[in-house]
C-alpha positions in Angstrom: 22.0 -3.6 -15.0 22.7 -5.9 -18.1 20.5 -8.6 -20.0 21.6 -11.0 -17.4 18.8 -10.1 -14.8 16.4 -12.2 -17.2 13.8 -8.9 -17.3 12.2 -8.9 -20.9 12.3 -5.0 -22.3 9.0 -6.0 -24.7 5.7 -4.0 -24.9 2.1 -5.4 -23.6 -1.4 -4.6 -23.3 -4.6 -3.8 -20.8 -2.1 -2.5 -18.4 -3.2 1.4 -17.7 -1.5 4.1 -16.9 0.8 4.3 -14.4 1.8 8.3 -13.8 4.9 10.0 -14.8 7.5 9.9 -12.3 8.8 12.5 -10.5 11.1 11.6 -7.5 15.2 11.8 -7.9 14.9 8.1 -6.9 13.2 6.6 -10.0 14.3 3.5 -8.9 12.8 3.9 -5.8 9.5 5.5 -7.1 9.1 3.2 -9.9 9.2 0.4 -7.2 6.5 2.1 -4.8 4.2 3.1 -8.5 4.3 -0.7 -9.2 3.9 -1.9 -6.0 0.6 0.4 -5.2 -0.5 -1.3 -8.8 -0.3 -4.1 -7.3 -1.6 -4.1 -4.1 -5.0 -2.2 -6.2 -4.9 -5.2 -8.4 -4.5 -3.4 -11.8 -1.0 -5.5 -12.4 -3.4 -8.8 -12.6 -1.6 -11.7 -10.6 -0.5 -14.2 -12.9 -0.4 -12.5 -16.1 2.9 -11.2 -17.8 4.1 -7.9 -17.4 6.9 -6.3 -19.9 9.5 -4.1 -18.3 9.3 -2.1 -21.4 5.3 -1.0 -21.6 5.9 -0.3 -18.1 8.9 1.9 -18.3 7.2 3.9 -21.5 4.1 4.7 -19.1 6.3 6.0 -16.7 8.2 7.9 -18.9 11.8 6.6 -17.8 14.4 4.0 -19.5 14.1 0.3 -18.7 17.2 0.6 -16.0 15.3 1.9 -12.9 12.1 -0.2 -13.5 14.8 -3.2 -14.0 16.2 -2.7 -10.7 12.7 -2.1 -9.2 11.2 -5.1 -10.2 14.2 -7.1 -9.0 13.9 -5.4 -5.6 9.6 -6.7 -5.6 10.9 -9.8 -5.8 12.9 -10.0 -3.3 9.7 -8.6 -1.6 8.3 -11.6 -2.8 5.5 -9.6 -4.6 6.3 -10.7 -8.8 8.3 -13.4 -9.8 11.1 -13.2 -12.9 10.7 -14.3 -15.8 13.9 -14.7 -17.8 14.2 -11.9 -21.1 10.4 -11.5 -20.5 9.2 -9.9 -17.7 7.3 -10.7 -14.8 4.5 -12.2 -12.8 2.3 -10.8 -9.9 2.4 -13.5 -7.1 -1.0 -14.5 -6.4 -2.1 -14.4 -2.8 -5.2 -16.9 -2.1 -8.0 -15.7 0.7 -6.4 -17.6 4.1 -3.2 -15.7 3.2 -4.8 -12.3 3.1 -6.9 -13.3 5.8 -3.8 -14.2 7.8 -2.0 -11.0 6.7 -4.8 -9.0 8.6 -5.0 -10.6 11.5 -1.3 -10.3 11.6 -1.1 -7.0 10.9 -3.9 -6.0 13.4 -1.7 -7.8 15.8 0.7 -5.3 15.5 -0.5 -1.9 14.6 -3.4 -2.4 17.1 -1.1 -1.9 19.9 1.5 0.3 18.1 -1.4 2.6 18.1 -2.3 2.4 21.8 0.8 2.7 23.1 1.4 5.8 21.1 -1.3 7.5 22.5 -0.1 6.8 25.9 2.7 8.8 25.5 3.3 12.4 26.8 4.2 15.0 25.8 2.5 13.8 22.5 4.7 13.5 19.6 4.4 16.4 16.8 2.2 14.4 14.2 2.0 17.6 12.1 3.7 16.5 8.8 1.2 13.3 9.3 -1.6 15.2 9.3 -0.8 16.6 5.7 -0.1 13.5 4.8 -3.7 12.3 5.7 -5.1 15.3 3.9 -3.4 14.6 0.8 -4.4 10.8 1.6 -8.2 11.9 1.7 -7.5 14.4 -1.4 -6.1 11.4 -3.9 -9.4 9.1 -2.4 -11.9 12.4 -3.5 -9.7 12.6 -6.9 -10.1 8.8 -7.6 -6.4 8.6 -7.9 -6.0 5.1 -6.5 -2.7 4.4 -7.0 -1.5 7.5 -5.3 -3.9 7.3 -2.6 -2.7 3.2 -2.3 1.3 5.4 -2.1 0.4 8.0 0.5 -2.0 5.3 2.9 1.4 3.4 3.0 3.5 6.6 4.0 0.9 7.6 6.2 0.9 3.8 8.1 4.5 3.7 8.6 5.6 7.3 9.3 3.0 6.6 12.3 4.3 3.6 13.3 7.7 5.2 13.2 7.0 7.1 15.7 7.5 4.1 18.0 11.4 4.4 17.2 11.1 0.4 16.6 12.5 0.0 12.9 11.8 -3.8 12.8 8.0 -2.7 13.7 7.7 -0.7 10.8 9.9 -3.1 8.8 7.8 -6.1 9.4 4.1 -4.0 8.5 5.7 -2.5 5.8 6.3 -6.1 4.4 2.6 -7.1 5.1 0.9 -4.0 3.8 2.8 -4.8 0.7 1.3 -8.2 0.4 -2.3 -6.9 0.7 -4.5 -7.3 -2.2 -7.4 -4.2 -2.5 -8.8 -5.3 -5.4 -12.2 -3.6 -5.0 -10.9 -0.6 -4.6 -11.7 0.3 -8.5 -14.9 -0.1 -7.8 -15.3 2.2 -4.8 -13.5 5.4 -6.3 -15.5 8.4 -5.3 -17.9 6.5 -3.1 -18.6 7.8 0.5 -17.0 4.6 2.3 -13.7 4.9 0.6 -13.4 9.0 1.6 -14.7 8.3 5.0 -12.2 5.4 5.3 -9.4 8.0 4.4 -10.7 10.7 7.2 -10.7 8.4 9.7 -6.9 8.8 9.4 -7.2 12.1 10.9 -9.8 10.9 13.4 -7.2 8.3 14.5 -4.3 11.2 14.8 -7.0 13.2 17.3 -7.0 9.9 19.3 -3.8 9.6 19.5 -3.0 13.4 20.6 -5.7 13.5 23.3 -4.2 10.3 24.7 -7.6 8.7 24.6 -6.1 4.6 24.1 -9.4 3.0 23.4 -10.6 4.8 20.6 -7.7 5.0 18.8 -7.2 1.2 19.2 -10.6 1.0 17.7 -10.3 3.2 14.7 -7.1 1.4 13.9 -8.9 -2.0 14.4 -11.7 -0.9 12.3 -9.3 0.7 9.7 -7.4 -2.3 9.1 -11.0 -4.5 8.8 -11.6 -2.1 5.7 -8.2 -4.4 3.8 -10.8 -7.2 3.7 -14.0 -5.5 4.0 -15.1 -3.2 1.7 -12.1 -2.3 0.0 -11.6 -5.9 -1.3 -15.4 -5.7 -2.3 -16.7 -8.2 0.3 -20.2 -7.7 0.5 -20.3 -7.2 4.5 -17.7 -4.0 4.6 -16.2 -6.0 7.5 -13.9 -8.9 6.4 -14.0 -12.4 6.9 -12.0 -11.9 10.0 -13.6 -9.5 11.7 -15.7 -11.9 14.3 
């Protein structure tokens, strides 16, 4: 990737620490890092971010964060700017609001018809990934716990065999903005808000519908409740 993507290489500051990476796919992990950043709200929409002071708190060269901030914005998540960087897209409240209800729409019912099914799938490798989930929420490692909800949502939805399913949600989730979730690391709502993954993978196994079409109604309410530090828990859509 040359100079002609128009991504600056330059330093800047107040950004944080992102983790080192570890994945053979640095591309790929550098993306997913950034875009759990972003979804947390510590990349602040609207401000500048340098390739470069990025890439040094990841401990890689400026290549795979490059190519991963080129493929955000084709995500539609940053915006270019030309030898300098880039710019978190800022979402206003009727477009999160309307990415909930969408997404409700969907996994909602992904959910109940997966517990309809018999025999019940193996959800086994889910079920670590919901401990690990709850583990990174007990830890206060928010970005990792943002990485490993998103796994956890779309190796479930997966399970439908309906790639444009998971496609589509995978999309939305990215566009959601959490960005009370600093100031709920280590409280009890946001570790009971990561167990009720596993409370939603009993539902599913004992093919009980209702409940786990509530817990993942109720889940999804927590994107605009409490974890975007509305006052009510619930979400301004959740009438």
């Amino acid at each position: 990737m040359t100079a002609a993507s128009g991504l600056g290489d330059g330093a800047e500051r107040g950004q944080g620490e992102l983790g080192v990476l570890a994945r053979t796919s640095l591309r790929d992990e550098a993306a997913r890092l950034i875009r759990a950043r972003i979804i947390t709200g510590a990349l602040v929409a609207g401000e500048l971010h340098s390739i470069g002071s990025i890439a040094a708190q990841l401990g890689v060269s400026v290549t795979p964060v490059r190519e991963a901030v080129l493929d955000l914005a084709k995500e539609e998540l940053v915006d270019v700017v030309r030898n300098r960087g880039f710019r978190v897209r800022t979402l206003s409240e009727d477009d999160l609001d309307a990415v909930v209800r969408i997404r409700s729409m969907l996994e909602v019912a992904a959910v109940r018809d997966l517990a309809a099914i018999r025999p019940t799938q193996d959800l086994s490798d889910l079920r670590a990934l919901a401990k690990e989930t709850e583990q990174k929420a007990v830890s206060g490692d928010m970005v990792a716990f943002i990485a490993h909800d998103h796994d956890l949502h779309l190796g479930l939805l997966a399970r439908t065999g309906n790639r444009y399913l998971v496609e589509i949600v995978g999309r939305l989730r990215n566009q959601t903005r959490l960005h009370g979730l600093q100031q709920m690391i280590g409280s009890p709502d946001l570790i009971d808000s990561a167990r009720e993954h596993e409370l939603l993978l009993d539902a599913i196994e004992a093919g009980d519908v209702d409940r786990a079409e509530r817990l993942m109604a109720q889940h999804i309410r927590h994107a605009r409740g409490v974890w975007a530090g509305l006052a009510d828990g619930t979400g301004s859509d959740s009438g």
